[in-house]
C-alpha positions as CSV (number, residue, x, y, z in Angstrom):
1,X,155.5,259.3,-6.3
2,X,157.8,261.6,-8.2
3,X,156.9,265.0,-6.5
4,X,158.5,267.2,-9.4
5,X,155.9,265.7,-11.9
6,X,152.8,266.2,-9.3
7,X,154.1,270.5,-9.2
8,X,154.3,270.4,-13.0
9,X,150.6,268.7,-13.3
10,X,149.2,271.5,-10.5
11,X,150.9,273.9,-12.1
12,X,149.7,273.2,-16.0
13,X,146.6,272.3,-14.5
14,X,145.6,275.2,-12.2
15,X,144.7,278.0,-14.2
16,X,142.4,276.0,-16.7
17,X,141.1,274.4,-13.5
18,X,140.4,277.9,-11.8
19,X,139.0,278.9,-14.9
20,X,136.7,276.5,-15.3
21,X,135.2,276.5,-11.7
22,X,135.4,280.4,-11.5
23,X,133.3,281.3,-15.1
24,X,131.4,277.9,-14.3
25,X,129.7,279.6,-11.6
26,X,129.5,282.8,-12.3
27,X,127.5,282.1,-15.1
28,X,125.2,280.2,-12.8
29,X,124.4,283.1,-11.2
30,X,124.4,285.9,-13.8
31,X,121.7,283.4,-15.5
32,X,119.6,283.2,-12.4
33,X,120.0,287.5,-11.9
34,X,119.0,287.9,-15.9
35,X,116.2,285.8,-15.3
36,X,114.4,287.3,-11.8
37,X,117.0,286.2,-9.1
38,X,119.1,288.4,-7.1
39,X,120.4,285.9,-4.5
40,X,123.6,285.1,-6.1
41,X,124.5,288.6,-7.3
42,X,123.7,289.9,-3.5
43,X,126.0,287.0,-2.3
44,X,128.9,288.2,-4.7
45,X,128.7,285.2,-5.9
46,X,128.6,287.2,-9.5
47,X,132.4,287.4,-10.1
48,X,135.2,286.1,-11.8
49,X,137.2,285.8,-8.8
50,X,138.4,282.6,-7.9
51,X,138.1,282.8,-4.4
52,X,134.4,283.4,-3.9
53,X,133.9,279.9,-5.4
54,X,136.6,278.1,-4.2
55,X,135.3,275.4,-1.3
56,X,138.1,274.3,0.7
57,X,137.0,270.5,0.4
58,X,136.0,269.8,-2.7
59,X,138.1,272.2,-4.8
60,X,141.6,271.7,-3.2
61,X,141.4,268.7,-0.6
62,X,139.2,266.0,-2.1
63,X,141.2,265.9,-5.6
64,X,144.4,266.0,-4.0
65,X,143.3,263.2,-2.1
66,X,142.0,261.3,-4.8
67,X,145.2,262.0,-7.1
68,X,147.3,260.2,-4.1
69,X,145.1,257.7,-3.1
70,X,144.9,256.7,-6.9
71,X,148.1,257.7,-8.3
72,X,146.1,260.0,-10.6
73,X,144.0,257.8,-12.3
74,X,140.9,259.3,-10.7
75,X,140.3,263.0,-9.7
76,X,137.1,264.5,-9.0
77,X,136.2,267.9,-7.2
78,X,133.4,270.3,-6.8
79,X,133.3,274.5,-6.5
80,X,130.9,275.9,-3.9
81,X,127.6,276.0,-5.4
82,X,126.2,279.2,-6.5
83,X,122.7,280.0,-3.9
84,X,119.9,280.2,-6.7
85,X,116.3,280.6,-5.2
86,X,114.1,279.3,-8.4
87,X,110.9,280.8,-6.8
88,X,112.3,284.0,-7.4
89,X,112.6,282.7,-11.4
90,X,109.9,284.8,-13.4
91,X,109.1,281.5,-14.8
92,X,110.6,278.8,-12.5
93,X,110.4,275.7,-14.5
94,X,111.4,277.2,-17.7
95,X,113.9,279.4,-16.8
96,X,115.5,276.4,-14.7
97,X,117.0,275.4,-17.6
98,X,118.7,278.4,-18.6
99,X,120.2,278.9,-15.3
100,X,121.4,275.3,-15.4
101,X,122.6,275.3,-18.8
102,X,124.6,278.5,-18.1
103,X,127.4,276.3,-16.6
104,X,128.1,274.0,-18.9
105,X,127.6,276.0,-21.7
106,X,130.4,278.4,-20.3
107,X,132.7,275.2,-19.8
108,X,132.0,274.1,-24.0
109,X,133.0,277.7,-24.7
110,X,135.9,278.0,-22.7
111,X,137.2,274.6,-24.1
112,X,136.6,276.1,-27.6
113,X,138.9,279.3,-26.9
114,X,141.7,276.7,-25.3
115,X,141.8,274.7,-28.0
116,X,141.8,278.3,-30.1
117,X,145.1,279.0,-28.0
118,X,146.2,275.3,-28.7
119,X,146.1,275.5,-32.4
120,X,147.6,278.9,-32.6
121,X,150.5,278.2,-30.3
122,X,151.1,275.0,-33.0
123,X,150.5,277.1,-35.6
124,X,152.6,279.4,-35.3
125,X,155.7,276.8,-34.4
126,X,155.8,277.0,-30.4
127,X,157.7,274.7,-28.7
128,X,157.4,275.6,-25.2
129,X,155.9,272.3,-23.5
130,X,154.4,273.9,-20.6
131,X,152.1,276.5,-22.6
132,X,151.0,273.4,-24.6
133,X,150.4,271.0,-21.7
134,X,148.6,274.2,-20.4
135,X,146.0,274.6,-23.8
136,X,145.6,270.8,-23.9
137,X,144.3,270.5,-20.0
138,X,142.0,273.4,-21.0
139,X,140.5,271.7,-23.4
140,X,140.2,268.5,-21.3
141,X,139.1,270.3,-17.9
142,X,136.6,272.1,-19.6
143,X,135.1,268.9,-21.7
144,X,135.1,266.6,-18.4
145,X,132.8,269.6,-16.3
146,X,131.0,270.2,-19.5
147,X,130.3,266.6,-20.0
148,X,130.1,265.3,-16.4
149,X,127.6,268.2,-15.1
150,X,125.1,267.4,-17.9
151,X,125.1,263.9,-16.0
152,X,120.7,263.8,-16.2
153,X,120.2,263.3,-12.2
154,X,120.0,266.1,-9.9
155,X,121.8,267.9,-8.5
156,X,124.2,268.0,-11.5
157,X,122.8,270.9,-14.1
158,X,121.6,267.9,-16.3
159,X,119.4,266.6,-13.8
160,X,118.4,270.3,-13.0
161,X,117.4,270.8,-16.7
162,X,115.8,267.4,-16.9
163,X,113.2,268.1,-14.0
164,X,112.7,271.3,-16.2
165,X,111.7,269.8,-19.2
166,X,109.4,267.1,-17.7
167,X,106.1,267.2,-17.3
168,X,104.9,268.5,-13.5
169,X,104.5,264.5,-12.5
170,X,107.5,263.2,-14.0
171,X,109.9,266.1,-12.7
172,X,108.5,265.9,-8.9
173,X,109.4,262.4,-8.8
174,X,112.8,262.8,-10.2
175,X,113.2,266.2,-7.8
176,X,112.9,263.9,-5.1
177,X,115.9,262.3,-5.9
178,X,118.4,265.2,-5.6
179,X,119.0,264.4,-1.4
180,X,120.7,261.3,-2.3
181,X,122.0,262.2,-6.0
182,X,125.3,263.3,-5.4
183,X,125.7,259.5,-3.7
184,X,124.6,257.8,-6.3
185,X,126.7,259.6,-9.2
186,X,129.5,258.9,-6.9
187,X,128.2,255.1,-7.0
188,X,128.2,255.1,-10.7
189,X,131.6,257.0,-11.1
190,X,133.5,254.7,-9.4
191,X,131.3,251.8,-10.7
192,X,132.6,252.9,-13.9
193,X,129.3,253.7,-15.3
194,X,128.9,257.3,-15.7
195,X,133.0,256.7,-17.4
196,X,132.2,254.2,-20.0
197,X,128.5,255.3,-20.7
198,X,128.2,258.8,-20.6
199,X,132.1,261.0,-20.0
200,X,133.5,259.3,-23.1
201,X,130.8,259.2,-25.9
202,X,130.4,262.6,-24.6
203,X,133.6,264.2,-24.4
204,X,134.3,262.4,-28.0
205,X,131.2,264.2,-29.3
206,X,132.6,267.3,-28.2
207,X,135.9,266.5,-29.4
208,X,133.9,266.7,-32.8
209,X,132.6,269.4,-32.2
210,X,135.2,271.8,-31.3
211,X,137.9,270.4,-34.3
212,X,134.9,270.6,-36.6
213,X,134.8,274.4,-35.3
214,X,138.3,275.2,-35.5
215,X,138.7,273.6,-39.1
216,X,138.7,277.0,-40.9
217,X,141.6,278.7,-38.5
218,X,143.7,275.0,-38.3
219,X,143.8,275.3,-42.3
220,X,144.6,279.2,-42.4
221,X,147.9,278.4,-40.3
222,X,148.9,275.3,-42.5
């Protein structure tokens, strides 16, 4: 493995990546404080440093891991959860879906603003391949959490806001599932299912989205 090219990918890739985790979470919790829960902001968990949300595992080990063991062709990693107590929620099952929202929604946003910086640097005729590499994995880091967290099983936030928009029945019965759920997307990731059905159609829709967004700034700088 050429170990020039793996520094070059950490390093284009690490601020987005810190980013992404950092505001990911934060929002988690400033969600959960605006809507009746304290226990992340009493954690410091509210804050845009990267440190408090950093988990030594799942952040930094497992997707190094990963990117040797599979010569990049498959990374995954997690942050450390934010604590959210949802009895504390002024309305638990409502509000469950704000606070899991939050973190996705602040991923979409934050792959917007990349892909702002993208077409800007373009625009404006820079050539400078690392700032562009840089914009691009923004945009891509940001779509993959975005996409892959709204992933309907718990724990991911799609699951979360699933069991909040089910009726009482329905959304105890897919709770239950949240012990084993992080096994089973893992199953379905590396059975290629959550890749083929869900990331791409997904991250193509949002792909859409964004260019259909910036098409008013990519014609001023034409």
């Amino acid at each position: 493995m050429d170990i020039s090219n793996l520094i070059q990918t950490v390093l284009i890739y690490a601020l987005p990546v810190l980013f992404a985790i950092t505001v990911h979470e934060a929002a988690h919790g400033y969600a959960a404080r605006h809507y009746g829960d304290n226990t992340a902001y009493m954690l410091g968990r509210i804050t845009l440093n990267p440190f408090k949300h950093i988990d030594p595992v799942g952040t930094i080990l497992m997707p190094l891991l990963l990117y040797f063991a599979t010569s990049g062709a498959f990374l995954f990693g997690y942050a450390k959860p934010v604590p959210v107590n949802f009895g504390h929620l002024r309305n638990p099952k409502r509000d469950m879906v704000w606070v899991a929202l939050a973190g996705p929604a602040s991923n979409f946003v934050q792959a917007a603003l990349w892909a702002v910086l993208l077409v800007v640097l373009v625009g404006t005729g820079t050539q400078e391949r690392f700032f562009l590499e840089m914009a691009r994995a923004g945009v891509l880091v940001n779509l993959v959490m975005w996409a892959f967290n709204l992933f309907p099983l718990p724990p991911l936030d799609g699951g979360r806001i699933l069991v909040g928009l089910l009726p009482w029945k329905q959304a105890h019965l897919l709770s239950r599932v949240e012990p084993w759920g992080f096994f089973i997307v893992m199953a379905l990731v590396l059975a290629g299912i959550v890749g083929s059905l869900w990331l791409r159609p997904l991250m193509s829709l949002g792909y859409g989205a964004i260019n259909l967004l910036l098409t008013p700034l990519t014609a001023l700088l034409r």
